[in-house]
FISEDO-401537 format. One line per 10 residues: for each residue y, z, x of C-alpha. Coordinates in pm, 1 decimal. Layout:
N
Y Z X ~ ...
//
This chain:
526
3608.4 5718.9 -3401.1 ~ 3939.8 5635.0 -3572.8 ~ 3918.0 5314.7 -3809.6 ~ 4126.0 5068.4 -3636.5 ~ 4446.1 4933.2 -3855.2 ~ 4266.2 4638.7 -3937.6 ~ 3998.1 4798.6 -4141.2 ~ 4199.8 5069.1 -4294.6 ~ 4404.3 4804.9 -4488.1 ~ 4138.0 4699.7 -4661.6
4056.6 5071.1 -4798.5 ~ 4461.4 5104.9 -4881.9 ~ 4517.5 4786.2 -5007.0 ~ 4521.1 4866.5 -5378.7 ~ 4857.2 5033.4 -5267.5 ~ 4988.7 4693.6 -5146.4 ~ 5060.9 4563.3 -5440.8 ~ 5059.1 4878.5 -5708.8 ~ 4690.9 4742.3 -5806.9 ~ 4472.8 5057.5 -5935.8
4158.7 4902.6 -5884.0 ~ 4038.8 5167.9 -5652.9 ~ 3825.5 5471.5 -5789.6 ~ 4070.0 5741.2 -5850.1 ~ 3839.3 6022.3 -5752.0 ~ 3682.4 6125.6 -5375.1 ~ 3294.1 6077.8 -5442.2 ~ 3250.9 6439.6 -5416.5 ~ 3502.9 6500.7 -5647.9 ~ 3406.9 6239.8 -5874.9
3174.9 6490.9 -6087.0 ~ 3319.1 6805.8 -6028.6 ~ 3297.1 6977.4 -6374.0 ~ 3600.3 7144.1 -6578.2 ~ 3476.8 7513.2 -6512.3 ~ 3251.2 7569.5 -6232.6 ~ 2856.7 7654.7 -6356.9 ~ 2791.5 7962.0 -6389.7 ~ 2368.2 8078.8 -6411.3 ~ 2317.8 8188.7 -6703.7
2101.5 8499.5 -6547.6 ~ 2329.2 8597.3 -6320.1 ~ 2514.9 8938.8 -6332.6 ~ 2831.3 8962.1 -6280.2 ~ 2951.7 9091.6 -5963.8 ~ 3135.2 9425.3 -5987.4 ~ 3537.4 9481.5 -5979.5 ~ 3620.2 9514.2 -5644.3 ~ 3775.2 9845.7 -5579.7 ~ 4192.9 9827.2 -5383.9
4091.8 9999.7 -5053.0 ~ 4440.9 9937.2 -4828.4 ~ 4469.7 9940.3 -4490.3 ~ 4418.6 10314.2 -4356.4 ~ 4718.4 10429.0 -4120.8 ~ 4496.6 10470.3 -3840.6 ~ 4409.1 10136.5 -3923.8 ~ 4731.0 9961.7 -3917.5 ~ 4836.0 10177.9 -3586.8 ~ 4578.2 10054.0 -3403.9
4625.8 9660.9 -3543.0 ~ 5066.0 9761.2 -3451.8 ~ 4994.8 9882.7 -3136.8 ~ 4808.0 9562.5 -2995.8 ~ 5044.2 9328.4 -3224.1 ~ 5325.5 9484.1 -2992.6 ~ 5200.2 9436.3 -2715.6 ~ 5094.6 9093.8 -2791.5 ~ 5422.1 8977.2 -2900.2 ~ 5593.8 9056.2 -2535.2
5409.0 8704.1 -2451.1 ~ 5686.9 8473.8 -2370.0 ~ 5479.8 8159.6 -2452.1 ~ 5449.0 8123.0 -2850.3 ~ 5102.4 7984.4 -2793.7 ~ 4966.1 8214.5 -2572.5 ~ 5072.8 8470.2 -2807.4 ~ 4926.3 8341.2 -3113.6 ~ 4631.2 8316.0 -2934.5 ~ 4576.2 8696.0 -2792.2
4721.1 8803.7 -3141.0 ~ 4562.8 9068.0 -3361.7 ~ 4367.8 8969.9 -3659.7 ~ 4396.3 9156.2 -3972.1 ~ 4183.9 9472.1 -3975.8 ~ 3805.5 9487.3 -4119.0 ~ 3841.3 9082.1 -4145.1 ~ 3633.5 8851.9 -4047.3 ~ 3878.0 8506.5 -3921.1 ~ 3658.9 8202.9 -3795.0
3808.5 8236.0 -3464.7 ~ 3795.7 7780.4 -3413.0 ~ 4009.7 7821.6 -3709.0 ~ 4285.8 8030.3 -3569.6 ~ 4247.5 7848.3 -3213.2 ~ 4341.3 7513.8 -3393.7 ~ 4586.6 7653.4 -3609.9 ~ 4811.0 7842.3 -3355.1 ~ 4772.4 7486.1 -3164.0 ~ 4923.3 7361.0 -3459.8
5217.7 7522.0 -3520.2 ~ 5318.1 7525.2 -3106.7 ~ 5245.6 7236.1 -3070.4 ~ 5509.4 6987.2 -2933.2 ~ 5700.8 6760.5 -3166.2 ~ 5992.7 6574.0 -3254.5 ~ 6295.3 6767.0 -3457.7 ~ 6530.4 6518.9 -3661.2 ~ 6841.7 6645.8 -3460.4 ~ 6597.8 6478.4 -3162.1
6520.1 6181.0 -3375.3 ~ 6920.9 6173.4 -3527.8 ~ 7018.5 6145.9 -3149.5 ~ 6795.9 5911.9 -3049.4 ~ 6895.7 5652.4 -3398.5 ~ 7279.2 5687.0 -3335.7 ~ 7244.4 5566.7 -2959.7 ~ 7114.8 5281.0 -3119.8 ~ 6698.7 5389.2 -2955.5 ~ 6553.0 5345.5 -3292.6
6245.5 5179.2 -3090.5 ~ 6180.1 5476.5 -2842.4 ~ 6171.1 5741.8 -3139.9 ~ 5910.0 5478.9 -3247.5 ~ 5700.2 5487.4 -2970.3 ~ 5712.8 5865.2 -2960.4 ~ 5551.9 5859.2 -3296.7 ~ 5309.9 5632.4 -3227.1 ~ 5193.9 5852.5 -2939.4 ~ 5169.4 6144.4 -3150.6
4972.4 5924.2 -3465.6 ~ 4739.0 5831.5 -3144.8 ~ 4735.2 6170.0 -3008.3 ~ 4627.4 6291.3 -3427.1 ~ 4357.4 6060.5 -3427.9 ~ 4215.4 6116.3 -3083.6 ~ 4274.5 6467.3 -2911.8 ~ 4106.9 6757.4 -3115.3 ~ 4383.4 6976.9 -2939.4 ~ 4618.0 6781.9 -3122.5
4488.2 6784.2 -3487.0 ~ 4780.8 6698.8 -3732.1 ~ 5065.9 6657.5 -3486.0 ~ 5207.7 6354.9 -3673.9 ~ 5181.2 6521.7 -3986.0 ~ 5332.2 6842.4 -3854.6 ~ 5631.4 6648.3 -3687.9 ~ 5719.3 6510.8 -4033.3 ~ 5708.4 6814.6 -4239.9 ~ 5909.0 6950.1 -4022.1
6159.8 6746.2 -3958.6 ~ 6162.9 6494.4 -4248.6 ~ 6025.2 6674.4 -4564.4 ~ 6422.8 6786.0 -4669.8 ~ 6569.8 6724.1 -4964.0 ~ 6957.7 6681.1 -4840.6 ~ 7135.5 6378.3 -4895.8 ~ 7310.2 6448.7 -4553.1 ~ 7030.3 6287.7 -4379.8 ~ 6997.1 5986.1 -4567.3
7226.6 5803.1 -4339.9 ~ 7018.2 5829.6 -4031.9 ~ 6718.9 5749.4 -4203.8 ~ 6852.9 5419.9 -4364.0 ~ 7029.7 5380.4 -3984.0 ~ 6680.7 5389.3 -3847.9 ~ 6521.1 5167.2 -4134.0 ~ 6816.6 4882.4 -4031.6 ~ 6733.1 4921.4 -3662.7 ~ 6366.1 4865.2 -3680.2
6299.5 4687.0 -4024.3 ~ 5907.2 4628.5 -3911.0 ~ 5895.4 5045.7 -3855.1 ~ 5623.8 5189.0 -4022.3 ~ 5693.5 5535.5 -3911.7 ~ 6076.9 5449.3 -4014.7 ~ 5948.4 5429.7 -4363.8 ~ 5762.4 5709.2 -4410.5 ~ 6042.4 5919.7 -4334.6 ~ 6248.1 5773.4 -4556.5
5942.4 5790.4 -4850.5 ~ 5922.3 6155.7 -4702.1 ~ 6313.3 6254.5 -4772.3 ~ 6302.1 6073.3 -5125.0 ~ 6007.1 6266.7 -5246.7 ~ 6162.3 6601.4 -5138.9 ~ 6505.6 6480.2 -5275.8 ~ 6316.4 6407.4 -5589.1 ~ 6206.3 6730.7 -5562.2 ~ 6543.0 6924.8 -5536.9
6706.5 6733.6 -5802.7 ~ 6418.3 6827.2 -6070.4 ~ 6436.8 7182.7 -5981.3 ~ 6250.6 7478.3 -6060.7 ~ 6242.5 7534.7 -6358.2 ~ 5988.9 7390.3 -6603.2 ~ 6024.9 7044.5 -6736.7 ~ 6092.7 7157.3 -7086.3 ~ 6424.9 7339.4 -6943.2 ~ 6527.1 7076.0 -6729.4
6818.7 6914.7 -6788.8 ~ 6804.5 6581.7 -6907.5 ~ 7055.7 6421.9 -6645.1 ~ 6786.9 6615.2 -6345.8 ~ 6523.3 6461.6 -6459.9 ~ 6659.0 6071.4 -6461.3 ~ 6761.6 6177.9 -6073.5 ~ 6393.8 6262.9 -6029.1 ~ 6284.3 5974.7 -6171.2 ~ 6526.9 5803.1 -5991.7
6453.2 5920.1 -5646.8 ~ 6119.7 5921.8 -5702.9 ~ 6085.8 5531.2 -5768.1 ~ 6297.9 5473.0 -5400.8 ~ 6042.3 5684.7 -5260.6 ~ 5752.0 5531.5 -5373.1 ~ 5914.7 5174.5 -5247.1 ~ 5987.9 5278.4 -4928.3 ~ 5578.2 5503.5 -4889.4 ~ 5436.9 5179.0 -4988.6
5597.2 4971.9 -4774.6 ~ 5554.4 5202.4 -4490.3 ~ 5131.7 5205.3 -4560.5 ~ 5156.9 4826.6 -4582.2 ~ 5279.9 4856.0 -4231.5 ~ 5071.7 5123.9 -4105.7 ~ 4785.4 5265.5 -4371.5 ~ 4663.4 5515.9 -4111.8 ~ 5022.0 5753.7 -4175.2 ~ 4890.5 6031.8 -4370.7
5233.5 6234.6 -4414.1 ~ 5249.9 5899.8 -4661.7 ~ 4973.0 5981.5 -4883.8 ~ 5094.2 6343.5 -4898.6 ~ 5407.8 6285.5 -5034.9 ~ 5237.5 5999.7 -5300.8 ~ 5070.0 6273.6 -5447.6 ~ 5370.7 6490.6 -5436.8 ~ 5550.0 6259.3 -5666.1 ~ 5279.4 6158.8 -5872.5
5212.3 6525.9 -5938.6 ~ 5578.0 6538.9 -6016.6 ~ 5662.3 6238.7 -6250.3 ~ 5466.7 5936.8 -6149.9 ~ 5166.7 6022.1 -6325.5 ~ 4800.8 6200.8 -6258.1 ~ 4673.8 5874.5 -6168.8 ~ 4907.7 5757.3 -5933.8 ~ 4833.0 6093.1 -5746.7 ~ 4469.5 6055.9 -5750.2
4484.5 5750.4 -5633.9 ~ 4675.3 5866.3 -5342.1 ~ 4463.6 6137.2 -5348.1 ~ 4151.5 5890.3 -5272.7 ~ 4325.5 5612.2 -5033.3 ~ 4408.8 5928.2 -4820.4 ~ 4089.7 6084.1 -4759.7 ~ 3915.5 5784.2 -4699.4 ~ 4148.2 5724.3 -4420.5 ~ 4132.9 6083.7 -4284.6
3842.4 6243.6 -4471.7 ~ 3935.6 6563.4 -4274.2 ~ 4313.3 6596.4 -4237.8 ~ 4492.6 6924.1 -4283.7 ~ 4763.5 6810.0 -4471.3 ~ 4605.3 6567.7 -4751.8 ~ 4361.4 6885.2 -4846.7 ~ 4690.5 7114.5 -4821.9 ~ 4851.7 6849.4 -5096.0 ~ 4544.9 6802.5 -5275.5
4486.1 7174.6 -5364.0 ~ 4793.7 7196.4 -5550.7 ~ 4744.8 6935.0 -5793.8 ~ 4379.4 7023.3 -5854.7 ~ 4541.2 7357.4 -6015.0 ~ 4510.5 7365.2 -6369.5 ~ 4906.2 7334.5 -6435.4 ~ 4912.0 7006.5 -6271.6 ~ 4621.5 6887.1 -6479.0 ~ 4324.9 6981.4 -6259.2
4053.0 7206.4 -6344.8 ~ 3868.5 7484.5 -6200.9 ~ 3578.9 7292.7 -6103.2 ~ 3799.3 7011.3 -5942.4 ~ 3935.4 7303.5 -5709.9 ~ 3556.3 7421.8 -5600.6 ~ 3503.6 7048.0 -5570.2 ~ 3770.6 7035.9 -5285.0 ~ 3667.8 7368.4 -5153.8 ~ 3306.4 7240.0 -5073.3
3492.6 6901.2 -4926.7 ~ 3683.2 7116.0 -4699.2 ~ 3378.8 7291.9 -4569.4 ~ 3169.0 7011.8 -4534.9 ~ 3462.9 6851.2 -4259.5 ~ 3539.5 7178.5 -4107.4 ~ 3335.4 7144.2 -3813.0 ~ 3520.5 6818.5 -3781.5 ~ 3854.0 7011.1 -3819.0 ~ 3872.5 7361.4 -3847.2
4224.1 7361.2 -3995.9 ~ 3985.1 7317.9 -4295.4 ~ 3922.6 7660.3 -4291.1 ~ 4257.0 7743.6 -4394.8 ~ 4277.6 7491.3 -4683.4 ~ 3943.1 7632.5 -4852.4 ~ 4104.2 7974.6 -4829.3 ~ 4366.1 7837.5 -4992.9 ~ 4146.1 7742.4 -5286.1 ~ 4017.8 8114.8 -5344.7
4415.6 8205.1 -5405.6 ~ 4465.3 7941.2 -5648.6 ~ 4149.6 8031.4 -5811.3 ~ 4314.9 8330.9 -5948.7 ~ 4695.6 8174.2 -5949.8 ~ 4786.4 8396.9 -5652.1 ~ 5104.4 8206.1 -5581.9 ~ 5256.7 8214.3 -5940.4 ~ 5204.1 8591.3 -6027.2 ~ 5351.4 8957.7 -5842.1
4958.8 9021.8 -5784.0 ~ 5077.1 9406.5 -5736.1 ~ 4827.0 9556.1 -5965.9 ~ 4512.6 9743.6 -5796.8 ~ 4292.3 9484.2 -5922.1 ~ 4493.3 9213.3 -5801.3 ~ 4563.5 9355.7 -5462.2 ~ 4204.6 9408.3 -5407.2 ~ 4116.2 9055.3 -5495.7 ~ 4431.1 8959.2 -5232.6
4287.4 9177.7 -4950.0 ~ 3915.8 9016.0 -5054.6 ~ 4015.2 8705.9 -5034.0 ~ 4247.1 8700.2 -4705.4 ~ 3944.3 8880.6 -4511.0 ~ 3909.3 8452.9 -4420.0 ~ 4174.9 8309.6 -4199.5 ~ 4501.0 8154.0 -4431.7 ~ 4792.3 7987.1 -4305.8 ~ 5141.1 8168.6 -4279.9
5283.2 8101.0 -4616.1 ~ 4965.4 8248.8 -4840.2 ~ 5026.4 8564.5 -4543.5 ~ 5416.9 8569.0 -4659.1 ~ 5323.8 8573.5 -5044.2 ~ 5065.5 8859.0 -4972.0 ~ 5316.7 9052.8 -4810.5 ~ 5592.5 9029.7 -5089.9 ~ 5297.4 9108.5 -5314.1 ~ 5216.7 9428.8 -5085.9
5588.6 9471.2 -5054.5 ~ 5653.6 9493.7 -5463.2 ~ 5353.5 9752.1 -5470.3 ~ 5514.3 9985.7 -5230.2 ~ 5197.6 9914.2 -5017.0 ~ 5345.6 9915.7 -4638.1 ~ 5026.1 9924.6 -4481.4 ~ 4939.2 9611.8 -4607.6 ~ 5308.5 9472.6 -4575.0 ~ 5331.7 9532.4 -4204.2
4996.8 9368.1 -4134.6 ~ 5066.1 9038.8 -4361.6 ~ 5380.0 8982.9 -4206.7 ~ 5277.6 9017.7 -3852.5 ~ 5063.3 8732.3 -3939.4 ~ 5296.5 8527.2 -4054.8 ~ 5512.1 8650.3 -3733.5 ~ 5240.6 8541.2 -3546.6 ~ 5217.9 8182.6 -3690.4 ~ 5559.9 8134.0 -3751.9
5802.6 8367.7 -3606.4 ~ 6121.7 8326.4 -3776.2 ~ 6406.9 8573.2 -3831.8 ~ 6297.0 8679.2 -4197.6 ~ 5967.1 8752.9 -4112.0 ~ 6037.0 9016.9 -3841.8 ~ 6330.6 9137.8 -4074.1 ~ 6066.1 9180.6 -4361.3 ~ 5796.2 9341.3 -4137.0 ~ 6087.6 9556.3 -4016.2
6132.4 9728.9 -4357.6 ~ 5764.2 9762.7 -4407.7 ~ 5734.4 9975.4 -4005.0 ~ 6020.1 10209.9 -4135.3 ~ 5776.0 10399.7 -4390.3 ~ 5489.0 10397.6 -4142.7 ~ 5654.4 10598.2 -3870.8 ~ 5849.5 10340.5 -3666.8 ~ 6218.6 10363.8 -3765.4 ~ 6254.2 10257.9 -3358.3
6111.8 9981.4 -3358.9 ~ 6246.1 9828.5 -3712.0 ~ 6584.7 9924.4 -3555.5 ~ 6535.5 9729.6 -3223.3 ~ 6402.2 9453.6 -3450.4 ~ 6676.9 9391.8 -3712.7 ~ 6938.1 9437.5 -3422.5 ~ 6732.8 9102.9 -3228.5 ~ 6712.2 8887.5 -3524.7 ~ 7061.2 8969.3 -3670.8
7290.5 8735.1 -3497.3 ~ 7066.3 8421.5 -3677.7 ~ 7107.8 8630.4 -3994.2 ~ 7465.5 8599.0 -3994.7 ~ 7626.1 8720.2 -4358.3 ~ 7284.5 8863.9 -4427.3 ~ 7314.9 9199.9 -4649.7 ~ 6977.6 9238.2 -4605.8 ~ 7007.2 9320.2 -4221.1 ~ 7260.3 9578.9 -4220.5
7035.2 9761.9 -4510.3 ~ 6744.6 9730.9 -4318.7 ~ 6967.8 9906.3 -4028.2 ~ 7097.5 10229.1 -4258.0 ~ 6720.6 10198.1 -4375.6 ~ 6599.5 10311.1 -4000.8 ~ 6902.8 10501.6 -3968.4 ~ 6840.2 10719.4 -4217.7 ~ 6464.8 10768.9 -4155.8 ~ 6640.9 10861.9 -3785.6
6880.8 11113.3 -3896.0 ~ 7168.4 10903.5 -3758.7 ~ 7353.9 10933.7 -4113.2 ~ 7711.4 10844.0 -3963.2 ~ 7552.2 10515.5 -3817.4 ~ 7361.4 10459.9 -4134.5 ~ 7680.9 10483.7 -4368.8 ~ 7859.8 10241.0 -4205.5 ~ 7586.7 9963.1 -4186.2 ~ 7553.6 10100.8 -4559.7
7888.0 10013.5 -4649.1 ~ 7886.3 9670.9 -4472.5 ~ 7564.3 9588.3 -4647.1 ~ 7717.6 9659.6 -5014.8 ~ 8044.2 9416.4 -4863.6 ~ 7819.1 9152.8 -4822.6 ~ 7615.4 9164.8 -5136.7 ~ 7764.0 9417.8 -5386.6 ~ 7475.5 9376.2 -5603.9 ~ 7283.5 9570.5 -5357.4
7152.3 9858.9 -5545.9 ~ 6947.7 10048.8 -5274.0 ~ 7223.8 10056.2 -5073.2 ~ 7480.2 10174.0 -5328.0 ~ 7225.4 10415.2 -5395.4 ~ 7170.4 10565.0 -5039.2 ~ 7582.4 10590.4 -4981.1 ~ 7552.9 10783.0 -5344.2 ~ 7324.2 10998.7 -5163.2 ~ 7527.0 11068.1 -4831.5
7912.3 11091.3 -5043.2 ~ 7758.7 11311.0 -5274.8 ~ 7556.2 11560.8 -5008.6 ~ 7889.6 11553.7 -4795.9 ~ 8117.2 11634.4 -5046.5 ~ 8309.3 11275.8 -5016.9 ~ 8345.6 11296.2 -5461.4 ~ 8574.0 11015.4 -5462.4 ~ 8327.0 10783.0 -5275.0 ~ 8039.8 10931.6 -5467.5
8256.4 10876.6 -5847.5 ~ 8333.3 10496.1 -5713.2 ~ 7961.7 10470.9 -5610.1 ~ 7847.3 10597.6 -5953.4 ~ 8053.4 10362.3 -6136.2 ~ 7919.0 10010.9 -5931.5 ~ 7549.7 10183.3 -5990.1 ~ 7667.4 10138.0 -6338.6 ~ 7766.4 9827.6 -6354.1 ~ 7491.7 9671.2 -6181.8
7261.6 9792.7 -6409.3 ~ 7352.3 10082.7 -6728.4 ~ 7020.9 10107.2 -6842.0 ~ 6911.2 10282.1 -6524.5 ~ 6924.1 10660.0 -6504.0 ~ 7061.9 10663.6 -6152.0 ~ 7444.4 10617.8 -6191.2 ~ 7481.4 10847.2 -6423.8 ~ 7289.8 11102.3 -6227.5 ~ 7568.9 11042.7 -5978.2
7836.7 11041.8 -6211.5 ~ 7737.0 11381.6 -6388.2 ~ 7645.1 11538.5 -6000.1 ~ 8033.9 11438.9 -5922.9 ~ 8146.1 11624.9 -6291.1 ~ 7908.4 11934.6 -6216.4 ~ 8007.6 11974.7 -5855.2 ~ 8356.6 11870.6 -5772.4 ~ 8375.6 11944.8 -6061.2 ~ 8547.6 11649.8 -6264.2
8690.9 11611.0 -6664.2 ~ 8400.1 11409.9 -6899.4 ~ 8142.5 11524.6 -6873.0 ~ 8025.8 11610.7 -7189.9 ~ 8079.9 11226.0 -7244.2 ~ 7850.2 11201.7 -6968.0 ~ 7551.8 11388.4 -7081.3 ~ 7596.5 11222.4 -7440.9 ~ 7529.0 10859.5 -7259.5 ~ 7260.6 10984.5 -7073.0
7109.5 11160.0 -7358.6 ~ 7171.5 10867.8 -7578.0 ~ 6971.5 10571.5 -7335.6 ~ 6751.4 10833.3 -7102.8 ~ 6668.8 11117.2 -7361.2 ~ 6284.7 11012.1 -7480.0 ~ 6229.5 10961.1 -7142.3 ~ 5972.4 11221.0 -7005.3 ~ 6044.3 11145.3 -6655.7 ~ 6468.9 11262.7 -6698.4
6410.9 11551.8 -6894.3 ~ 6492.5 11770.8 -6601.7 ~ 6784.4 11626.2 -6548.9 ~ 6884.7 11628.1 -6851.9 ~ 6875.7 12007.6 -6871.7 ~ 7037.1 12047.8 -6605.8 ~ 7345.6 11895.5 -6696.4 ~ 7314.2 12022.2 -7033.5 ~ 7308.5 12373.5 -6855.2 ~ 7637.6 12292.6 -6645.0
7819.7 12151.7 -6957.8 ~ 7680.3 12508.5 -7145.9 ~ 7827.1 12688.7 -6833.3 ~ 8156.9 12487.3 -6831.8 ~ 8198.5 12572.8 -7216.3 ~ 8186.3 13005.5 -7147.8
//
């Protein structure tokens, strides 16, 4: 049973008044050690060895994920959708989570609406329903907290007006509050950056600290209010992990959990700063881990949050992780059910390794729980390699009109083009691909490819020179360049084959073409 308002102000009450009475660590956290113990007998378990997804493999995982995905209703979809091959996803887990992220909420264009007709009160009751509907309905685990992440946790000062609007309209709003808190934190957030605080300017960091102080006035007031908001306690320890201090987070930290020992959310928050960077330690991670299990049956969102703790074990979200070794420890590790934005990092991972297999499955996941444009446009580079230049195609052409000004798209389009034999089609999405970002290597690349196998030298010599521009120390402009002097043929040259001598010569891999320019310049000379 939810504690009633009444007693959770007693357990928040140190936040009332910016006392720090309360202990500062969860009770199972309280003696979680710096490095987890290790028996001293034990043997260490061997390397695992980077087995990818086989083809037949990710066929058989594509074909059902197609199918699936012709479900109209986003729910019903997540639900009958595919899980990763050879893993083994705690099935309550994925239930609750596709519930989740379909379930209804309120957007701030809904809540901006509702504030300027002066119905401040109604988008109050709506949130009350849903903080009810949190603490009550197990089919609606974390609804409150999902409505403000998404529609509050934004860093723009173009909101700020509605949310002060809202503030002035119902001064005794809780919810009203937290918002506000919410938007400060993330503002906070912007203005510091992301860069670390060493190269931070000096003038970004007093706007942190600035922003952060009106956020912690208005998350305090709003828990004075209302205690039971956990979105509140979230972003507390978001700005005490930022500039407020390690206490002030923990402390958060503690009031939150003992208000909502299992939400989704607080754990979410609460694995970050347990990383080492932010001042945590190993063992304060495993601590969490073992907190999350322990509620899981309670909420099986929990799941997700302990997988989370495996990746940050081995700082999966600040490196490429594209080495074997890191890959396999990826693939080991996401065998257990993650939420969409580990999925999205696994796939760039996969994606920087050149490992499609793994790249189309990792983003259908994360098309699965989150369906947005980028993540069918990503998955659509990923099917191109593995057979299905069709389907990419149909894909990039759906999501493009809400990728508008999006280089990206039209490459992806001469990408399945290409793999199609459609060449004429693919040079012109080529060319509008390099017009929208000229720093668009692949593409200049491909068109190098088509001007100079068609004979179209001027194209090809204009190609060569962008290729060198964007980046000299890179053999392939100068390929171009030289293929446009051998074959058209063109003056230089010898000037050519000097500079490519000169930066590419001691390179193994360009000593064949290397000779064979320095045969065409010998040829050119008798």
């Amino acid at each position: 049973m939810a504690a009633t308002v009444a007693a959770t102000l007693a357990l928040a009450g140190w936040w009332l008044h910016g006392s720090v009475t309360a202990p500062a660590t969860h009770p199972a956290l309280a003696s979680a050690p710096a490095q987890p113990p290790a028996a001293a007998s034990a043997a260490q378990p061997p390397p695992l060895r980077f087995e990818p997804f086989t083809q037949t493999q990710v066929d058989q995982f594509l074909s059902q994920a197609r199918k699936v995905e012709a479900i109209n209703d986003p729910l019903q979809r997540c639900l009958a959708y595919p899980d990763p091959p050879g893993s083994h996803w705690n099935a309550d887990a994925v239930k609750a989570y596709c519930h989740y992220r379909y379930q209804p909420g309120i957007s701030f264009d809904e809540a901006r609406r509702l504030i300027e007709r002066g119905h401040a009160a109604e988008l109050d009751r709506q949130l009350a329903d849903a903080l009810h509907q949190q603490l009550t309905d197990p089919a609606a685990r974390g609804m409150l907290d999902h409505i403000y992440q998404n529609a509050f946790d934004d860093g723009s000062f173009d909101i700020r007006p509605t949310l002060d609007a809202w503030k002035r309209q119902s001064p005794n709003s809780a919810f009203a509050y937290a918002a506000s808190g919410m938007a400060y934190a993330r503002m906070a957030a912007t203005a510091r950056g992301e860069k670390f605080i060493s190269d931070t300017p000096p003038d970004a960091i007093l706007s942190m600290d600035r922003l952060a102080q009106e956020a912690d006035t208005d998350l305090r007031h709003a828990i004075a209010l209302d205690p039971r908001l956990t979105p509140v306690y979230a972003s507390m320890m978001d700005i005490g992990r930022m500039t407020l201090g390690r206490d002030y987070a923990l402390q958060a930290r503690e009031a939150g959990l003992k208000i909502a020992p299992a939400d989704f959310l607080l754990y979410a928050t609460a694995n970050v700063m347990a990383e080492p960077k932010w001042g945590g330690t190993p063992g304060e991670l495993e601590a969490l881990r073992r907190l999350e299990l322990s509620h899981a049956a309670q909420n099986p969102l929990l799941y997700l949050n302990a997988t989370d703790v495996r990746l940050r074990e081995f700082n999966f979200y600040s490196c490429r992780c594209d080495t074997p070794p890191e890959l396999a420890l990826m693939m080991h590790t996401l065998q257990d059910v993650a939420s969409f934005d580990p999925l999205d990092s696994a796939g760039q991972s996969a994606d920087t390794a050149q490992q499609h297999t793994l790249a189309a499955v990792y983003y259908a996941e994360v098309i699965r729980f989150a369906n947005r444009p980028n993540d069918r446009l990503s998955r659509a580079f990923a099917l191109v390699p593995l057979g299905y230049p069709s389907w990419a195609r149909d894909e990039i052409s759906a999501v493009a009109p809400q990728l508008p000004g999006k280089g990206a798209v039209y490459r992806g389009l001469g990408y399945a083009d290409l793999e199609l034999e459609e060449n004429t089609r693919a040079t012109g999405e080529l060319e509008q691909a390099v017009r929208l970002d000229p720093t668009d290597k692949w593409s200049w690349e491909s068109l190098g490819l088509i001007y100079g196998g068609t004979g179209q030298w001027d194209n090809a010599w204009d190609v060569a020179d962008q290729l060198i521009r964007i980046e000299p120390d890179a053999p392939d402009g100068w390929q171009l360049r030289a293929q446009v002097q051998m074959e058209q043929p063109r003056a230089g040259l010898a000037d050519t084959v000097q500079a490519f001598a000169e930066r590419f010569g001691d390179r193994p891999d360009q000593q064949a073409a290397l000779n064979r320019m320095r045969d065409a310049l010998a040829h050119l000379k008798h």
